[in-house]
Structure formats: structure tokens, C-alpha cells
C-alpha positions as CSV (number, residue, x, y, z in Angstrom):
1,X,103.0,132.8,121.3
2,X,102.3,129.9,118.8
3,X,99.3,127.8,119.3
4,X,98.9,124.8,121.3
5,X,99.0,121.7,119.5
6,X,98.2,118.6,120.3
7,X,99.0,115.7,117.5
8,X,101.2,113.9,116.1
9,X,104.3,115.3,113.9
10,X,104.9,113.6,110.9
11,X,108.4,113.7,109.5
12,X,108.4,113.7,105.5
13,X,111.3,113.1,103.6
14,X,111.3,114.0,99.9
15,X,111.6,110.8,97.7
16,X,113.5,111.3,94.8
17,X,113.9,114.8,94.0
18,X,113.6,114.0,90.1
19,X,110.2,112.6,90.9
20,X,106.7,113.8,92.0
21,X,107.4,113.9,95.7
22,X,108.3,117.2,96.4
23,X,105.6,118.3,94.0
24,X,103.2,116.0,95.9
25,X,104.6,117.3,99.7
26,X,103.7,121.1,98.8
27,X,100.1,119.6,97.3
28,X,99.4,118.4,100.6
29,X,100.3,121.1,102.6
30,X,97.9,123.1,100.5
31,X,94.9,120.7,100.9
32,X,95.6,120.4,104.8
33,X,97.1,123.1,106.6
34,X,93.8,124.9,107.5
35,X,91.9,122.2,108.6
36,X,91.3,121.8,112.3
37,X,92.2,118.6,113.0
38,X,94.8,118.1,110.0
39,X,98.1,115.7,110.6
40,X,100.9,118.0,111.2
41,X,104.3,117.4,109.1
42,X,107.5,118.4,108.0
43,X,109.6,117.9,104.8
44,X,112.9,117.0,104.8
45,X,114.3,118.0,102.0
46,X,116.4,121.3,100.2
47,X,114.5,124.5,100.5
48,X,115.8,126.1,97.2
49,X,114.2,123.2,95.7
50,X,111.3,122.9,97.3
51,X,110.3,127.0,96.3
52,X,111.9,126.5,92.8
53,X,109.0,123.6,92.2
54,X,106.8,126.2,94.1
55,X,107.2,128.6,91.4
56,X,107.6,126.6,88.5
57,X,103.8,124.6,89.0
58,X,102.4,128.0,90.7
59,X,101.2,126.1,93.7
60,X,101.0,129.1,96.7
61,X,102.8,127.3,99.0
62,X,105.3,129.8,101.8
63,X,107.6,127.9,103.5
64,X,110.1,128.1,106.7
65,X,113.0,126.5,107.2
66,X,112.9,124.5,110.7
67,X,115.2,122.9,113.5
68,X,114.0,119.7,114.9
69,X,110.9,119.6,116.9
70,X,109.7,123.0,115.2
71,X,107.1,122.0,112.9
72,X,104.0,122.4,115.2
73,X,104.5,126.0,115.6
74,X,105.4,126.9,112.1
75,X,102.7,124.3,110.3
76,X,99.6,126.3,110.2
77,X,101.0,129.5,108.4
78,X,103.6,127.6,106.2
79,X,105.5,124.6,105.0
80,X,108.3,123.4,107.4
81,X,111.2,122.1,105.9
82,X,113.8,120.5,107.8
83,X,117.1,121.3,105.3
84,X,118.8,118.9,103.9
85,X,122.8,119.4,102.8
86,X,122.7,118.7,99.3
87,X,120.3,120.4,96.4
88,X,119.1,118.5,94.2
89,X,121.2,117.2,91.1
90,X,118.9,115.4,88.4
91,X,115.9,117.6,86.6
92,X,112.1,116.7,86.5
93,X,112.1,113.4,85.0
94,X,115.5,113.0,84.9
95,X,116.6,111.2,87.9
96,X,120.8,111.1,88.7
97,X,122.1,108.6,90.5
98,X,124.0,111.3,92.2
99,X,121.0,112.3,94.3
100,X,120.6,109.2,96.3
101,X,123.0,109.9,98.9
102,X,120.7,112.9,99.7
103,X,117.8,110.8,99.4
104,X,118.9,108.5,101.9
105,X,119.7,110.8,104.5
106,X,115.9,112.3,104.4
107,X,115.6,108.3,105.3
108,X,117.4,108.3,108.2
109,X,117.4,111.9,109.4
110,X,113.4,111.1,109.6
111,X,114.2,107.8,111.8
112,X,116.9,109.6,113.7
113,X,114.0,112.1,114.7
114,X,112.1,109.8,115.8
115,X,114.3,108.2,118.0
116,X,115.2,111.4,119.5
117,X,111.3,112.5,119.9
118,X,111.4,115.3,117.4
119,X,109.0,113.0,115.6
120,X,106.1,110.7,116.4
121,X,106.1,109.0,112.8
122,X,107.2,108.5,109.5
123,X,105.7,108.9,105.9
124,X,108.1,108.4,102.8
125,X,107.5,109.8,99.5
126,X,108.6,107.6,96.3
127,X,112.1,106.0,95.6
128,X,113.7,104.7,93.0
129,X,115.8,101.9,93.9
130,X,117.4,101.3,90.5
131,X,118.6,105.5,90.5
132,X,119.4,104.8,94.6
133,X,121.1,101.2,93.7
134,X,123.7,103.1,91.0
135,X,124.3,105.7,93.5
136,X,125.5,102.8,96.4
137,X,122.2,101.8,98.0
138,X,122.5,98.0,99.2
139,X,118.8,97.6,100.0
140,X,115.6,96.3,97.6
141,X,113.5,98.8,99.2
142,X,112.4,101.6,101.6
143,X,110.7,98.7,103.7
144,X,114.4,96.8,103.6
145,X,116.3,100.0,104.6
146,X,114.1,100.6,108.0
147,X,114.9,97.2,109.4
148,X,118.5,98.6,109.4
149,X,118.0,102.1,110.5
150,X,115.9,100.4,113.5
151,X,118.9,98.6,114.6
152,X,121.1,101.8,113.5
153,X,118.9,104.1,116.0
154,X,116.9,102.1,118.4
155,X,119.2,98.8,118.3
156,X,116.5,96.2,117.9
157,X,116.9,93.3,115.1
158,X,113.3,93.6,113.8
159,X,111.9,92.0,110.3
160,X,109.8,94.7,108.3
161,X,106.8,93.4,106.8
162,X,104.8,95.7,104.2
163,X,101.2,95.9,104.4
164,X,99.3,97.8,101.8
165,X,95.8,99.1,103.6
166,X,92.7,100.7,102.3
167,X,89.1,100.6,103.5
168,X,88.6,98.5,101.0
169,X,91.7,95.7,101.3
170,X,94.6,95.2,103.5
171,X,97.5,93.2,102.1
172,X,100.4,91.7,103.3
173,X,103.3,90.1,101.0
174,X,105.3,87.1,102.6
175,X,108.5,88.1,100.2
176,X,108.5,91.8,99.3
177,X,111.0,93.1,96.3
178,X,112.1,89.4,94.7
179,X,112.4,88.1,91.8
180,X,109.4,85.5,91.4
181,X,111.9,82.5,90.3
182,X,112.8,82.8,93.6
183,X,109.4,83.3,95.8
184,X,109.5,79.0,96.4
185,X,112.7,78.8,97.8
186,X,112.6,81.6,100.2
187,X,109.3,80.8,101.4
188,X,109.1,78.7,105.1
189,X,107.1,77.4,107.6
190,X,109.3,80.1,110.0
191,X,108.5,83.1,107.4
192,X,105.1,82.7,107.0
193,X,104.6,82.0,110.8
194,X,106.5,84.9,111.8
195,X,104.3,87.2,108.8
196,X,101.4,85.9,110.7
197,X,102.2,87.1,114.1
198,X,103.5,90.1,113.2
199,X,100.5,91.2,111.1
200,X,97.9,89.9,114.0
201,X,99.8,92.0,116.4
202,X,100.1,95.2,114.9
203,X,96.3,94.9,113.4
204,X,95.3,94.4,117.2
205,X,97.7,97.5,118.6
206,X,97.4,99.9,115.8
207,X,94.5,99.2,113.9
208,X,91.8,98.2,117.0
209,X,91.3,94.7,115.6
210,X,90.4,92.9,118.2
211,X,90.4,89.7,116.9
212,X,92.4,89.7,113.5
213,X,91.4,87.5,110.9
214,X,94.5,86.3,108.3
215,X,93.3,84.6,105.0
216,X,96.3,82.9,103.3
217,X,96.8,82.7,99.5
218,X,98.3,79.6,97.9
219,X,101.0,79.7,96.0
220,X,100.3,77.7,93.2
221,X,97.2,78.1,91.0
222,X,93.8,76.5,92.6
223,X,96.1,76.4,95.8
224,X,97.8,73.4,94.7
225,X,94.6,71.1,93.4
226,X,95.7,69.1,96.2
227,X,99.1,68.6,95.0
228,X,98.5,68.4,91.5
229,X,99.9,71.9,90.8
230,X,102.2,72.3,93.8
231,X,103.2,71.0,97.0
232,X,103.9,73.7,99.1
233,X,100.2,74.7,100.4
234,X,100.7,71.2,102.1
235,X,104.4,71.4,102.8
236,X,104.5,74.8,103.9
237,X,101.6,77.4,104.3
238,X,99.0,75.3,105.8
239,X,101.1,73.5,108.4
240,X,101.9,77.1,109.3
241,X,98.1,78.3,109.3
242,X,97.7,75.4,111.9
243,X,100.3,76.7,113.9
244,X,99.2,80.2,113.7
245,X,95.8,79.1,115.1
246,X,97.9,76.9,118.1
247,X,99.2,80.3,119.2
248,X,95.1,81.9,119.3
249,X,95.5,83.7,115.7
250,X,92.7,83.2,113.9
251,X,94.2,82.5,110.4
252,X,92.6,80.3,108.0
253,X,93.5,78.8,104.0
254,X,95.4,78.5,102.4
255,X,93.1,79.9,99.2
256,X,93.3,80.0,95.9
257,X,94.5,83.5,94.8
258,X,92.3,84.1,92.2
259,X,89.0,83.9,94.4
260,X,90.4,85.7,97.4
261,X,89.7,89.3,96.5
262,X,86.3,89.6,95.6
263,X,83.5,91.7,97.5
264,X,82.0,88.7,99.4
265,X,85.3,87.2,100.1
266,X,86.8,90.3,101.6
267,X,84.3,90.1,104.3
268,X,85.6,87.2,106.1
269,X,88.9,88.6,106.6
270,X,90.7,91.2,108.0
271,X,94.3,90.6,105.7
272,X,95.1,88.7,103.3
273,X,98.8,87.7,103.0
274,X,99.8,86.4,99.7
275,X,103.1,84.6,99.4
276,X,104.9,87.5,96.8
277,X,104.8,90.7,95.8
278,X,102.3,90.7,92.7
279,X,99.8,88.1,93.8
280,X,98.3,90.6,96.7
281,X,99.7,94.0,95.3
282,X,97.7,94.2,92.1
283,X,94.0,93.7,93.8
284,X,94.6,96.2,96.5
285,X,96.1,98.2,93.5
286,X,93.0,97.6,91.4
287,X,90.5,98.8,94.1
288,X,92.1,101.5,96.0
289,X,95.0,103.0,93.8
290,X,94.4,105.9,95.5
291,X,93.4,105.6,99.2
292,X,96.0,102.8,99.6
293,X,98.4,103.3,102.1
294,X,102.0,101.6,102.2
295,X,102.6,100.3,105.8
296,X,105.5,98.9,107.6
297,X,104.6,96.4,110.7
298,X,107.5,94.9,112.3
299,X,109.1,98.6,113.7
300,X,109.3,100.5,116.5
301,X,107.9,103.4,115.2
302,X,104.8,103.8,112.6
303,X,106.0,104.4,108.9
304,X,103.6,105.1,106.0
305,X,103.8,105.5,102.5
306,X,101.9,106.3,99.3
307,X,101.0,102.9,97.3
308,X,102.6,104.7,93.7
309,X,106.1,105.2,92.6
310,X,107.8,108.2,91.2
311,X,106.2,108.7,87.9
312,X,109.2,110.1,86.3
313,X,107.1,110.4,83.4
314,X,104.7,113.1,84.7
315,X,107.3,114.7,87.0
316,X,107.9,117.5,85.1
317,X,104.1,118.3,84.2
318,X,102.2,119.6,87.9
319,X,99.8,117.3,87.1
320,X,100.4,114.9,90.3
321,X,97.5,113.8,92.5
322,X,98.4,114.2,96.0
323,X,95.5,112.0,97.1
324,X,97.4,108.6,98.4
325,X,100.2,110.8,99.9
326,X,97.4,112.4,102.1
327,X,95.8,108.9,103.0
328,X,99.6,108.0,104.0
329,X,100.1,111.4,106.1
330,X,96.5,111.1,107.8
331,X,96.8,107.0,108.4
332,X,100.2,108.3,110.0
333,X,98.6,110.9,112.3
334,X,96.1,107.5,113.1
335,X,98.1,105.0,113.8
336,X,101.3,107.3,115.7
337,X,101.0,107.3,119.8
338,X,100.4,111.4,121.0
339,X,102.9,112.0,123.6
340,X,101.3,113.0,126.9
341,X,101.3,116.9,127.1
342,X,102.6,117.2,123.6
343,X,102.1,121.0,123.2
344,X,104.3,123.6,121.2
């Protein structure tokens, strides 16, 4: 009889098979299996590909091929790998565009479990969306991709937002994967509202914040020098911080970028939500690269990531550091609701 288990089950899909995913999946197992209180997971991905890496880094790794809902029983002794159909095509380092219909599906086949209650939460290992975008992929992102597998699964319109977290810094980006030409014309008094909320909310139900504090970044440098440099701090961001704080969210700026990230400053917030990609991604970068955690708020269903990419260059080497992939598969374990009972 296999031992009880209580937890959370993690569904893991492989990233890009060219990259250092699957190499960073068997890593993990390694470093958590035998602890006591480890987040339990499952990798969706080929099996022949998965020992083939095993073999080729010498990484001691035994694996089992699963069904769905039979990674608790199997997790403690070896790897559980939910198959996919389709090995992979490209070599280490040399991605092929002809692998990201596969790499989808460990996308949705993860979402699809957890709408079916095979799995209590997500955690995604690197894409690339150029290699996905020449194979037929129509989203920027991962963080893109979920909204439409939440109304594919669960059928709820939701908006993802990405927040990067770490001990240190959480992050939130008002526009995600744009091009920075375009960050002023996409941004809104509706958008940055709606950010707000959504990053208050899920702060205050996942994350125990029982009052969440939201710092706003200008756009512009100095936040606008009072219009010298920009208008939309005035237009835009803080006639939606007012609003924010007319719905009992405590946010507050907007701030000039450039002084929001240092020690004392990080103290009087909980998030800081800058209005693109770069502006908040670099600092969170800068001080956690490895303990930061990619997280989508906005879904039905808790999603994690590592803060990296694929690192095609060192994919073929065995030299990957599994570090932020185990921050993303413990934050997981965290922030996922345990089903009452849950016992294998």
C-alpha cells in the first residue's frame, strides 16, 4: 500500500525540450524527493527523453510512467512522468520549431488536469516563443496562453497578470511581452485599475497580506517632473491610484522608477507595479535571479514559473542550476489549496 499523502500535486510540463527544462525537472526531483515535507510533482513530458538526458548528464534519476492523479504514490521512489505523444525533435541547444505542438500540449494537458482534479497547480518550465511562434503559437507568452486555456477548461474570461515574487521584491508589469514603442498607448485608467485589484486580491488570498500595499512606477523619467517629461502620471496612473484607494486598496505614487527599488524603499510596499516589462523585471532580476518566482494572478488555479528562460546556450552542458525552478515548485505547493482528505 503506498503512503498516505497529504499535499498538493504539482503538474510540470517540460518547457522546450531543446532547452534546460527537462534537465532542470530531473535536478529537482533529485534535490526534493526525500524530504518530508517536499512539494509533490509530475512531468509532463516524453519518457525516452526524459532517461536519454538521464543518462547523458549522469543525474541518478528512476522514473515511472503515470496516469493522471498517480503521482503521489509513485513520487517518493521515482520521477512520474505523465507521457506525452510526441518525442522530442530538436537537439540540446538546438531548438525546432517542430516541437512546439508538443510543448503546447504539456500546457494544456497540465490545465486540463487541473480542471479535472488530477492536479492542484501548475509550474511551467521555459518557453521559447520565437521557436513556439514558427511552429503556429498565436500567443506572446505562457502568461497570454493561460488566459485562453482558463476559458478553454473552466470557461471564465479572466485577464492574466504576471507577478515576479521573491523575499526580497514582488513585481507586477501593467503590459507584459510588448514592444516598448507601444507601452503609452496601451496603457489606461481601466488597465492599471484592474492590475491593482487583481494584485490586492490575490496578495490578500494567496499570499496572507492582509492589507496590500501597491507602490506605482511612473512612466516617464522623475515620474513626469510634473509634466515636464510626460503627461500620463497625471492623465493616467495617478487618477487611477486615487481610484484604487476609493475602493479601500491601499495604493500610493506614482514614483519615479529609478528610486523605487532600493532597500529602504522596498519596505513601504508590498508590490510594486511598473507600467512595462523592463522597468520592474530587471530589479527583481538584479536581486533575486534565483529565488524569483514567475506568478500568474488573475486564474483560477495557481501557476508558477522559474524567473529564467531556456538557455539554449548551456543546454547541452549539465551545468543548469535548478534553484529558481525549486522556489517555483515549493511557492506552488504554498500558494495551491489541499483538497480536504487528499490521500493516495
Amino acid at each position: 500500500m503506498a503512503a498516505e499523502f497529504r499535499g498538493p500535486v504539482l503538474a510540470l510540463t517540460r518547457g522546450d525540450p531543446s532547452g534546460i527544462g527537462p534537465e532542470l525537472a530531473l535536478k529537482s526531483w533529485l534535490a526534493l524527493h526525500a524530504e518530508e515535507a517536499a512539494p509533490t510533482f509530475f512531468v509532463i513530458a516524453d519518457p525516452d527523453d526524459l532517461a536519454g538526458l538521464a543518462r547523458r548528464f549522469d543525474l541518478p534519476v528512476p522514473m515511472e510512467t503515470i496516469a493522471a492523479g498517480g503521482a503521489p504514490a509513485v513520487f517518493r521512489r521515482a520521477l512520474p512522468i505523465l507521457p506525452l505523444r510526441q518525442r522530442a525533435r530538436g537537439g540540446l541547444g538546438r531548438p525546432d520549431a517542430a516541437d512546439a505542438a508538443a510543448t503546447v500540449e504539456s500546457i494544456a494537458t497540465g490545465v486540463e488536469l487541473i480542471r479535472a482534479g488530477a492536479a492542484d497547480a501548475l509550474v511551467t518550465n521555459p518557453i521559447a516563443k520565437e521557436v513556439l511562434r514558427r511552429g503556429g503559437f498565436q500567443h506572446p507568452g505562457h502568461t497570454e496562453f493561460l488566459g485562453e486555456l482558463t476559458l478553454r477548461f473552466f470557461g471564465l474570461k479572466v485577464r492574466p497578470v504576471m507577478m515576479l515574487w521573491s523575499p526580497a521584491l514582488a513585481v507586477v508589469p501593467v503590459t507584459i511581452h510588448v514592444p516598448l514603442a507601444e507601452v503609452p498607448e496601451r496603457l489606461n485608467f481601466d488597465l492599471l485599475v484592474e492590475t491593482g485589484e487583481i494584485a490586492a486580491a490575490e496578495l490578500k488570498t494567496r499570499f496572507d497580506t492582509a492589507e496590500p500595499r501597491l507602490a506605482f512606477a511612473g512612466l516617464n523619467p522623475h515620474a513626469g517632473e510634473a509634466g515636464y517629461m510626460g503627461r500620463e502620471e497625471a492623465t493616467i496612473i495617478a487618477p487611477a491610484v486615487a481610484e484604487l484607494n476609493r475602493r479601500g486598496i491601499d495604493a500610493r505614487g506614482p514614483y519615479p522608477a529609478d528610486t523605487l527599488f532600493h532597500a529602504a524603499a522596498r519596505k513601504r510596499y508590498d508590490v510594486a507595479i511598473g507600467m512595462y516589462h523592463d522597468q520592474v523585471l530587471i530589479p527583481v532580476k538584479t536581486l533575486a535571479f534565483d529565488t524569483a518566482v514567475n506568478v500568474t494572478l488573475g486564474l483560477p488555479f495557481v501557476r508558477t514559473s522559474p524567473d529564467h528562460g531556456t538557455a539554449f546556450d548551456i543546454a547541452a552542458e549539465g551545468i543548469a542550476d535548478p534553484t529558481s525552478l525549486i522556489a517555483a515548485l515549493r511557492l506552488a505547493a504554498r500558494l495551491a489549496p489541499v483538497k480536504a482528505g487528499a490521500a493516495t
